[in-house]
TIRO-2110 file (N, C-alpha, C; in Angstrom, 1 decimal):
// TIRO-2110
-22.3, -10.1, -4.3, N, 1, A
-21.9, -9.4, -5.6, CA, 1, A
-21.9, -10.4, -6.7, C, 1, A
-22.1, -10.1, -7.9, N, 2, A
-22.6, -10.9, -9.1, CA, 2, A
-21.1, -10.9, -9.7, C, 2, A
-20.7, -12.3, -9.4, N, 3, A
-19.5, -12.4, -9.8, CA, 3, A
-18.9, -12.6, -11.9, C, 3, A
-20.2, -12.1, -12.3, N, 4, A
-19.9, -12.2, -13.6, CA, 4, A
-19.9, -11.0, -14.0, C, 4, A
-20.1, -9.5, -12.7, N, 5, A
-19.9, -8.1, -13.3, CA, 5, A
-18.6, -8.0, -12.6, C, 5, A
-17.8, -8.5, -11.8, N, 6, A
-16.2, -8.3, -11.5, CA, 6, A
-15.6, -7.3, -12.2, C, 6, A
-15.2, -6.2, -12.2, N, 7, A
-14.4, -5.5, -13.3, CA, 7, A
-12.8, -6.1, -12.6, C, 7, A
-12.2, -6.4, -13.8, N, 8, A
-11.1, -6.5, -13.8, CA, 8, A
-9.9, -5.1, -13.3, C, 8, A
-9.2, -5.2, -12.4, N, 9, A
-8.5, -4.2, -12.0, CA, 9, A
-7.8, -3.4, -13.5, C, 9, A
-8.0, -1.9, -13.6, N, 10, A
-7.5, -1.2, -14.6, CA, 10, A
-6.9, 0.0, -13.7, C, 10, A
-5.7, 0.4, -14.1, N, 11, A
-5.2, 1.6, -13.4, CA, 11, A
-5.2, 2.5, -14.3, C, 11, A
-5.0, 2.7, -15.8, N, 12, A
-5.3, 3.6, -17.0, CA, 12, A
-6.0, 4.9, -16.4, C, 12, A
-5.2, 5.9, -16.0, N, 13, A
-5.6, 6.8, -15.4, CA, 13, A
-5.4, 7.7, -14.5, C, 13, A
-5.5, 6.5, -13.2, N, 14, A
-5.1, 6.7, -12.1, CA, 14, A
-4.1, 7.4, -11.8, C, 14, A
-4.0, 8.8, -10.9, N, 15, A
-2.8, 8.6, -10.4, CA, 15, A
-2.5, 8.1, -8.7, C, 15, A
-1.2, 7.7, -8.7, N, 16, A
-1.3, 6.5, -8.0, CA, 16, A
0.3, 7.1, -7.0, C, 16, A
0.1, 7.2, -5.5, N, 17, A
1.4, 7.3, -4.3, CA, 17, A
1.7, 6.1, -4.3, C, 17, A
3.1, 5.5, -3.9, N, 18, A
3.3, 4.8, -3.5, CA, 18, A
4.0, 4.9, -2.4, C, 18, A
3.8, 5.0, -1.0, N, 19, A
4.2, 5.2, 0.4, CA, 19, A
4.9, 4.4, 1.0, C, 19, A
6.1, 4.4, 1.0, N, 20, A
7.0, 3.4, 1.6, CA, 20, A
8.0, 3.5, 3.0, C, 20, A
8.2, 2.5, 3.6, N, 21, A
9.1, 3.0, 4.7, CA, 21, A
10.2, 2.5, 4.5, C, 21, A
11.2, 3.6, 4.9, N, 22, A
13.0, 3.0, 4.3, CA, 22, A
13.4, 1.9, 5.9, C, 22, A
12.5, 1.5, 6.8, N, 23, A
12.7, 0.8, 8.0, CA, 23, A
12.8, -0.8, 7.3, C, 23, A
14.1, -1.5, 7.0, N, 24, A
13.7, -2.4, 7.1, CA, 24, A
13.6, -2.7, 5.1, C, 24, A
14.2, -1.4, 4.8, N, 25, A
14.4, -1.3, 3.0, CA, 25, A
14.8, -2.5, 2.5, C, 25, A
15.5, -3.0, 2.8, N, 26, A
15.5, -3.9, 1.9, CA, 26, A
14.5, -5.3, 1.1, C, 26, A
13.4, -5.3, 2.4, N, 27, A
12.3, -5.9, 2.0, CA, 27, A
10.9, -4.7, 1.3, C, 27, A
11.2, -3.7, 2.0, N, 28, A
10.0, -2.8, 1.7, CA, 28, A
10.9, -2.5, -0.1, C, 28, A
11.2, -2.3, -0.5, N, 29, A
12.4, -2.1, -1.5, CA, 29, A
11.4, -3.1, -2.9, C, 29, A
11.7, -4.3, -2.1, N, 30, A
10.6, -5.7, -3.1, CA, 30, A
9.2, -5.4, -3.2, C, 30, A
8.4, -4.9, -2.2, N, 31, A
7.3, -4.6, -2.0, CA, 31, A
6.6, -3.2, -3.2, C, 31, A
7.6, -2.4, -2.8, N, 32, A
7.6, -1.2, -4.0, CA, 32, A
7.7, -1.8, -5.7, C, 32, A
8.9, -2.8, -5.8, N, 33, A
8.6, -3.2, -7.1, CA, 33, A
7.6, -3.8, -7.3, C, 33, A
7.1, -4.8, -6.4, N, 34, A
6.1, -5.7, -6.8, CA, 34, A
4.6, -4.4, -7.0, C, 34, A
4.6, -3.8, -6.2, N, 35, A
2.7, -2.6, -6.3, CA, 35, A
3.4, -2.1, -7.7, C, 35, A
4.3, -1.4, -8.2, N, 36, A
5.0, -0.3, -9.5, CA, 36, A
4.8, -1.5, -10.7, C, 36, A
4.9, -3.2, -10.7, N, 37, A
5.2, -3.7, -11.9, CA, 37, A
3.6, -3.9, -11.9, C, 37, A
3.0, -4.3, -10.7, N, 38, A
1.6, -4.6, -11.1, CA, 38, A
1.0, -3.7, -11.4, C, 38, A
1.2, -2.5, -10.9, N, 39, A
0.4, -1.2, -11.5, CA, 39, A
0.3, -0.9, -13.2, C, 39, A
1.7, -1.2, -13.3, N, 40, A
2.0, -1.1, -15.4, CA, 40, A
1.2, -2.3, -15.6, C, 40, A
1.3, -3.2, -15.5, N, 41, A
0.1, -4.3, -15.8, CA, 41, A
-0.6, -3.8, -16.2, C, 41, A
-1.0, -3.1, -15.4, N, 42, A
-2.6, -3.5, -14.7, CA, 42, A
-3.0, -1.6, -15.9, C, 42, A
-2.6, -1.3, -16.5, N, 43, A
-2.6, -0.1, -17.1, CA, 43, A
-2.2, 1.0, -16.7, C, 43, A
-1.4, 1.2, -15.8, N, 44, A
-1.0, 2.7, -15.0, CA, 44, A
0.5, 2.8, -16.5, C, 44, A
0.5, 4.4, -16.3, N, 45, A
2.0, 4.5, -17.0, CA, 45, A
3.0, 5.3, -16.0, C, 45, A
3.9, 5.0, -16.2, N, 46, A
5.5, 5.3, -15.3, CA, 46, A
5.2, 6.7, -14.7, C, 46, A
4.8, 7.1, -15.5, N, 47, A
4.3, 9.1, -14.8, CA, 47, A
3.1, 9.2, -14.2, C, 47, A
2.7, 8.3, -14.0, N, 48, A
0.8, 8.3, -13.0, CA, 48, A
1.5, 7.6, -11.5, C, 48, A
2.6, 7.5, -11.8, N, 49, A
3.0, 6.4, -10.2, CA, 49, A
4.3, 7.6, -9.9, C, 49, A
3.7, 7.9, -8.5, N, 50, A
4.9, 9.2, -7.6, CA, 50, A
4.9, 8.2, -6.5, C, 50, A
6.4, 8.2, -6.1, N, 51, A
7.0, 7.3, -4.7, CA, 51, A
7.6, 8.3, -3.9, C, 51, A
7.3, 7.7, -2.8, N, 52, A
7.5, 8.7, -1.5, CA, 52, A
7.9, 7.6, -0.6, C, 52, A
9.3, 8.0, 0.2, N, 53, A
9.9, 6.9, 1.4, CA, 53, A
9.4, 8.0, 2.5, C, 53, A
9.4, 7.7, 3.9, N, 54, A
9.5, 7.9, 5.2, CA, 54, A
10.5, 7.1, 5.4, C, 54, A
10.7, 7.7, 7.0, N, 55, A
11.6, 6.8, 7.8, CA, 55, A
11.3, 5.4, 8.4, C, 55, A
9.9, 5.4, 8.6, N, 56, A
9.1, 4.0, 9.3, CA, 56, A
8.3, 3.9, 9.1, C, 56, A
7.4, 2.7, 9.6, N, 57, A
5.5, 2.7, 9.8, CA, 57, A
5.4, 3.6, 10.2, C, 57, A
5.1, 4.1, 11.3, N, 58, A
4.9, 4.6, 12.2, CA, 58, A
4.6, 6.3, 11.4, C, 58, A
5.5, 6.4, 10.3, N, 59, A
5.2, 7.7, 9.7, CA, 59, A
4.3, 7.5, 8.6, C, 59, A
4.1, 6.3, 7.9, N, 60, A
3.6, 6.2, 7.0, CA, 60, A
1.7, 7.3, 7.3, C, 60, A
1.1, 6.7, 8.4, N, 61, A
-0.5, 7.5, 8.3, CA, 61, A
-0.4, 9.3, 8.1, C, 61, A
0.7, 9.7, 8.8, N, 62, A
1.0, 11.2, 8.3, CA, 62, A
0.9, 11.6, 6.6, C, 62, A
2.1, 10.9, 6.1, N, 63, A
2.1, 11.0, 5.3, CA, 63, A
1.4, 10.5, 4.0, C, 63, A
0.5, 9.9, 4.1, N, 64, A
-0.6, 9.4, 3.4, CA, 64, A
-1.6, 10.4, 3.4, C, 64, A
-2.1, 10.9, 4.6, N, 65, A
-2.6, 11.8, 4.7, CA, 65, A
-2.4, 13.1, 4.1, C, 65, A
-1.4, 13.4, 4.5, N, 66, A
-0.5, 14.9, 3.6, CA, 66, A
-0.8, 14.7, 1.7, C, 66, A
-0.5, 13.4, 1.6, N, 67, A
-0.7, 13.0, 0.0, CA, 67, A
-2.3, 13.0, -0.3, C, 67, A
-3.0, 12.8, 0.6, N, 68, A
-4.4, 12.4, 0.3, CA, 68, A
-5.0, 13.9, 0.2, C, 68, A
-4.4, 14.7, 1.2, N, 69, A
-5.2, 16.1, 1.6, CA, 69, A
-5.0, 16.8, 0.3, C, 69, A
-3.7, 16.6, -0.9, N, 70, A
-3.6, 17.5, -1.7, CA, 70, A
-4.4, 17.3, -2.9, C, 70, A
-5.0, 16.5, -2.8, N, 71, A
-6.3, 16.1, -3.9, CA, 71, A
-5.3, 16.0, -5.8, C, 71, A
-3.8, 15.3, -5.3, N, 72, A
-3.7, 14.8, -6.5, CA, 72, A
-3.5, 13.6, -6.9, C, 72, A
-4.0, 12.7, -6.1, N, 73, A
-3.9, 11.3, -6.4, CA, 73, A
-5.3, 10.5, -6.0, C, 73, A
-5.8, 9.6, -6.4, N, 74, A
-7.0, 8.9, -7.0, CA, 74, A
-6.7, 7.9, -6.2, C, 74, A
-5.6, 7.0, -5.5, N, 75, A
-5.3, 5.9, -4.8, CA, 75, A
-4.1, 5.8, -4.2, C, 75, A
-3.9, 5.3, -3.0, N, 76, A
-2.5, 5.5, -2.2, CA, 76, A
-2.6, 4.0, -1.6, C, 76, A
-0.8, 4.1, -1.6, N, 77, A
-0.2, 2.7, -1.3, CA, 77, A
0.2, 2.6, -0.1, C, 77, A
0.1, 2.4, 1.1, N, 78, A
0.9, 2.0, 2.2, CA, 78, A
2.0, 0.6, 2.4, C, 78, A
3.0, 1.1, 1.9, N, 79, A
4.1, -0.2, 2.2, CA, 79, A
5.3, -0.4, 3.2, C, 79, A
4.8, -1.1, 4.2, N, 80, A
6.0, -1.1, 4.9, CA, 80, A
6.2, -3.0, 5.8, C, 80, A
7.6, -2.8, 6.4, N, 81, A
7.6, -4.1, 7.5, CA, 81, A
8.4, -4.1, 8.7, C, 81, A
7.5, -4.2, 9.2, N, 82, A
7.6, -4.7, 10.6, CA, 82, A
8.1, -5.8, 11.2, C, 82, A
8.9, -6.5, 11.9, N, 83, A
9.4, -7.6, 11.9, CA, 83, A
9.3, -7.8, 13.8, C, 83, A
8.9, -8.7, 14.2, N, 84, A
9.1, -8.8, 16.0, CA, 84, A
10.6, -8.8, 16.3, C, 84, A
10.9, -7.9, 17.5, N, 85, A
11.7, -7.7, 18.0, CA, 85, A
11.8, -8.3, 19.0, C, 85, A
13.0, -8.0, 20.0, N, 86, A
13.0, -8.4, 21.4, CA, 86, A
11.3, -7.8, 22.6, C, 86, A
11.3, -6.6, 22.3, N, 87, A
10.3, -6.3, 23.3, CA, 87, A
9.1, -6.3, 22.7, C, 87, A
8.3, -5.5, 23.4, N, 88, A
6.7, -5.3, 22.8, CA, 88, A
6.7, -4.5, 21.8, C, 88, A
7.4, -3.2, 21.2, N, 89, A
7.3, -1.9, 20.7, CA, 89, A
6.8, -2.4, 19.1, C, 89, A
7.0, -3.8, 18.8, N, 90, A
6.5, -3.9, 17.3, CA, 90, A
5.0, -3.9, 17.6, C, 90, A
4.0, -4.6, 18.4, N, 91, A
2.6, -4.6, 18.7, CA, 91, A
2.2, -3.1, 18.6, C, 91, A
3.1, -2.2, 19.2, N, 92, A
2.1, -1.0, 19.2, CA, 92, A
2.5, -0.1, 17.7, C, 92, A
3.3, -0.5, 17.0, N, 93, A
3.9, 0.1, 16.2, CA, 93, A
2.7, -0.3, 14.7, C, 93, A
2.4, -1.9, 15.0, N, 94, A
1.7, -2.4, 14.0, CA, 94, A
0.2, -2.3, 14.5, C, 94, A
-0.1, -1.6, 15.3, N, 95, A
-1.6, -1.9, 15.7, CA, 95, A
-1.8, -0.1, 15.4, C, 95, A
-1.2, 0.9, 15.5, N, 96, A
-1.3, 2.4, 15.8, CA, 96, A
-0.8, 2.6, 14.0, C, 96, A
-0.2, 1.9, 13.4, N, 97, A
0.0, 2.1, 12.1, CA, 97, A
-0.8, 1.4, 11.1, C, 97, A
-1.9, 0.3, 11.6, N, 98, A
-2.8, 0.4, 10.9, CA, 98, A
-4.3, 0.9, 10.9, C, 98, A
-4.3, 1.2, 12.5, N, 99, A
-5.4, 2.1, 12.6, CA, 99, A
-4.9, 3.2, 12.1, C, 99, A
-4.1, 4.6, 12.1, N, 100, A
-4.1, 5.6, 11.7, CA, 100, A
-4.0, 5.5, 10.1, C, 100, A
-3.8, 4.2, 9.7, N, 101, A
-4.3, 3.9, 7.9, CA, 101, A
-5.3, 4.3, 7.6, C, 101, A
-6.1, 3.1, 8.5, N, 102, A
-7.7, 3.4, 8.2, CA, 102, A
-8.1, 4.5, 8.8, C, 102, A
-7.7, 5.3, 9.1, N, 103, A
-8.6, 6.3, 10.3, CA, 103, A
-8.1, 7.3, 8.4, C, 103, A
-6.5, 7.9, 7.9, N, 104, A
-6.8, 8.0, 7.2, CA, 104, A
-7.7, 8.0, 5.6, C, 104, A
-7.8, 6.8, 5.1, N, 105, A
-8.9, 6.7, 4.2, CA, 105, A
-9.9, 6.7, 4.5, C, 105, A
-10.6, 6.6, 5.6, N, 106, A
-11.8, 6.9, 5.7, CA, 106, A
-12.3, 8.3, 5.9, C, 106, A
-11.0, 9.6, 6.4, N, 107, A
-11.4, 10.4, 7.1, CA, 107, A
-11.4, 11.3, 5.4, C, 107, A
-10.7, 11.1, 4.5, N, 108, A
-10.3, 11.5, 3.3, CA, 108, A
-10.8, 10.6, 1.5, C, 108, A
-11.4, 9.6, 2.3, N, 109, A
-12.2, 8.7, 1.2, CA, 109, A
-11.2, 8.5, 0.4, C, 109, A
-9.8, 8.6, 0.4, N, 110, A
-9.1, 8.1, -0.7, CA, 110, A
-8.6, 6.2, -0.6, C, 110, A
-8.7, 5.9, -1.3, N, 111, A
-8.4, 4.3, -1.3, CA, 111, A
-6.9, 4.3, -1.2, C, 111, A
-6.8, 3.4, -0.2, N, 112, A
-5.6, 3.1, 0.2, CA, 112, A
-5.3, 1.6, 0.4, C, 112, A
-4.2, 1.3, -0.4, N, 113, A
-3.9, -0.1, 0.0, CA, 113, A
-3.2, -0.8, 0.6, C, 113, A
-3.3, -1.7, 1.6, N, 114, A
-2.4, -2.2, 2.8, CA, 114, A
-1.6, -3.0, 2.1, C, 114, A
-0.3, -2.0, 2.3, N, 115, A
0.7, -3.2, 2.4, CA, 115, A
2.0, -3.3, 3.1, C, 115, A
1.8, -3.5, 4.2, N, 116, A
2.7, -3.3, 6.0, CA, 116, A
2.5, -5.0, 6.3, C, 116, A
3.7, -5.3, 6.0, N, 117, A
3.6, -6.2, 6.5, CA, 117, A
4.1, -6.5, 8.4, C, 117, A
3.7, -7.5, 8.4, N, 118, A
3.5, -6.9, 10.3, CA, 118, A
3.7, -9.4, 10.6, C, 118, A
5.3, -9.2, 10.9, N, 119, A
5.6, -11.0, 10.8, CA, 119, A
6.9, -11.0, 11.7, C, 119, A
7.0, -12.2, 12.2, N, 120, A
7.6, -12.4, 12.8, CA, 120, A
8.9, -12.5, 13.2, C, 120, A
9.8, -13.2, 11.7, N, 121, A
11.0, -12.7, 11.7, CA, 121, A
11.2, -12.4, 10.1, C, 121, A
12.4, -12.0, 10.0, N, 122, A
12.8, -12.2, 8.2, CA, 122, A
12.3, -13.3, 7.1, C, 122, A
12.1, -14.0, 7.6, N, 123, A
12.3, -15.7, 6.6, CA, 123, A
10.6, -15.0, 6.4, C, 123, A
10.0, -15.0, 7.1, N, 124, A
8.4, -14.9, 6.7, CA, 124, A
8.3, -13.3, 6.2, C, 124, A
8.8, -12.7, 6.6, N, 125, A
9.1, -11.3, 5.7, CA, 125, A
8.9, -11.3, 4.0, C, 125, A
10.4, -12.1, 4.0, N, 126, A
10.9, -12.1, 2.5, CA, 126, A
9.8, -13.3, 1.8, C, 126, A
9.0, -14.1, 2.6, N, 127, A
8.3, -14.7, 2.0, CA, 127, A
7.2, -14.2, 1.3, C, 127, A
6.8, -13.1, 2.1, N, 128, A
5.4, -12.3, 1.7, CA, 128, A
6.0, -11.1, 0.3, C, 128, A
7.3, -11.2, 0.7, N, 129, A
8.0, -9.6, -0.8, CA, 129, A
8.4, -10.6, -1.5, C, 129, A
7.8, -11.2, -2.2, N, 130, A
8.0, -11.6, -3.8, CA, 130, A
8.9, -13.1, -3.3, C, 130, A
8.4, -13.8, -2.4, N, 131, A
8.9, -15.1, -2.5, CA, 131, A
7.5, -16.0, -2.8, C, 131, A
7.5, -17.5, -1.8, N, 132, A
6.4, -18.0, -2.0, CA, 132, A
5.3, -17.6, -2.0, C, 132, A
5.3, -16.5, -0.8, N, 133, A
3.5, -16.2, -0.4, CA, 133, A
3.4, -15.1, -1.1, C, 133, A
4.1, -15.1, -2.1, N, 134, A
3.5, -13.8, -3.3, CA, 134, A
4.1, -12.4, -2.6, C, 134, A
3.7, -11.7, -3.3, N, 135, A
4.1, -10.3, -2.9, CA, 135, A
2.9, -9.5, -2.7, C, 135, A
2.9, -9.3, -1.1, N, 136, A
2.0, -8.2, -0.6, CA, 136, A
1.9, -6.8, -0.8, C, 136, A
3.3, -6.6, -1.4, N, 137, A
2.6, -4.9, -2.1, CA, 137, A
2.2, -4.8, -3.7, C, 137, A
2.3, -5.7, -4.1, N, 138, A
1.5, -6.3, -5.5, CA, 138, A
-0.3, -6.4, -4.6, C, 138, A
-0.3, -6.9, -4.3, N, 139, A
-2.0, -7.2, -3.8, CA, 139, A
-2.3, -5.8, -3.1, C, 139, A
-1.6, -5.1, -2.8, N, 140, A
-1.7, -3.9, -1.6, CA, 140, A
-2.5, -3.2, -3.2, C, 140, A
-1.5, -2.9, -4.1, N, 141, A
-1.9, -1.8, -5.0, CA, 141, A
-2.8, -1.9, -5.9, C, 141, A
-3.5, -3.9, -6.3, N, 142, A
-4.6, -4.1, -7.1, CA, 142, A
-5.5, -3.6, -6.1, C, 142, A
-5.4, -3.7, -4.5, N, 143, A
-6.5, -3.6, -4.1, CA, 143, A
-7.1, -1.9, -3.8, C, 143, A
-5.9, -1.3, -3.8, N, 144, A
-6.1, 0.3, -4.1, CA, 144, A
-6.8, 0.9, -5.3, C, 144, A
-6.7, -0.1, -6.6, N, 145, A
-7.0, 0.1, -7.6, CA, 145, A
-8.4, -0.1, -8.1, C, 145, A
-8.9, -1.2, -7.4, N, 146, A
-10.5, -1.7, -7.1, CA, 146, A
-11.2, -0.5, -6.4, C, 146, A
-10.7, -0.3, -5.6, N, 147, A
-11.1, 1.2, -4.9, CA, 147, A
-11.6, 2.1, -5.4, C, 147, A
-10.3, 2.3, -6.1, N, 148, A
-10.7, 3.9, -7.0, CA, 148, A
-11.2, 3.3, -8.2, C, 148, A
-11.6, 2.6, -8.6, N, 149, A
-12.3, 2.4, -9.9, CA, 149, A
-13.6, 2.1, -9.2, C, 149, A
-14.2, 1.8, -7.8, N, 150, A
-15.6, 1.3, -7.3, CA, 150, A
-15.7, 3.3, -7.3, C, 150, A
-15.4, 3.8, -6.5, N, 151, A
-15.5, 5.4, -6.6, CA, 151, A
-15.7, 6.2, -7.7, C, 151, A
-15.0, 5.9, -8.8, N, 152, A
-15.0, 6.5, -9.4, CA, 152, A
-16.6, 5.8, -10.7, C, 152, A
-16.7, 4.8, -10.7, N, 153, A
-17.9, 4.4, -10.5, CA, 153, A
-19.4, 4.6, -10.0, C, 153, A
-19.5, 5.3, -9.2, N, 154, A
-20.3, 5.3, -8.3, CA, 154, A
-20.7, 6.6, -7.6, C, 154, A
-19.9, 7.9, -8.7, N, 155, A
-19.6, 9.2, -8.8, CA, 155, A
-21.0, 9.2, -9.4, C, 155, A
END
C-alpha cells in the first residue's frame, strides 16, 4: 500500500457499538473509555456511539452479531478481559471468543474491532487498559474505523 494515500482514521459519521463485557469491569470499564475518547477524536459525536455490556467474552460474538444483523451500525467494538486462571477454561474461552468474532464479521461484513484482551494476570491487564502498553480498546476502535471507512470506500 502507498503509504502517502493512508487516510487518516475519521469516524464523522459513523455509527459505532461498543460491546463490552461486565467480566472483569473494572478493566474492561478503561477499555470502553479509551475506544469512546478515541472515537470523539477521531470525529464520532456522543450520539453515533451506543454501548452495550454482556456478562462475559464468551457472550460478546452473540451479541455483535444481533448488533450487526440489525443493519444500524457501520462498525462494532469487541471489548473484553480475560485474565489466566487456575485451570484451562480461560484457553477455551479466549480461543472460541475470538474465533466466533471473526466468524462474525466476516459472516455480516461489518468491521469489528478487537479489543479482548486475553493476559495473564492483572498487572499486564491494567497495562494494556490505559497504562504503559497503551490502551487496547483505543486501537480496537481506530481499527474498526479504518474498516468502515475502507468499505465504505470501495462501495
Amino acid at each position: 500500500m502507498d503509504e502517502s494515500r493512508r487516510e487518516k482514521p475519521n469516524a464523522a459519521g459513523l455509527r459505532i457499538a461498543l460491546v463490552a463485557s461486565r467480566f472483569n469491569e473494572f478493566i474492561v470499564q478503561q477499555l470502553v473509555e479509551g475506544a469512546r475518547t478515541t472515537l470523539l477524536e477521531h470525529g464520532a459525536r456522543a450520539e453515533q456511539i451506543q454501548q452495550v455490556w454482556v456478562a462475559g467474552a464468551w457472550e460478546l460474538p452473540l451479541a455483535l452479531q444481533t448488533l450487526a444483523a440489525s443493519e444500524r451500525f457501520d462498525a462494532l467494538v469487541a471489548l473484553g478481559c480475560v485474565i489466566r486462571g487456575e485451570t484451562t477454561h480461560h484457553l477455551y474461552i479466549c480461543a472460541e471468543t475470538a474465533r466466533g468474532i471473526a466468524q462474525v464479521s466476516l459472516d455480516t461484513g461489518i468491521p469489528i474491532g478487537f479489543g479482548v484482551l486475553t493476559t495473564e494476570n492483572e498487572e499486564q491487564a491494567m497495562a494494556r487498559a490505559g497504562g504503559p502498553k497503551g490502551n487496547k480498546g483505543a486501537d480496537a476502535a481506530l481499527a474498526a474505523v479504518e474498516l468502515a471507512q475502507l468499505k465504505r470506500a470501495w462501495k
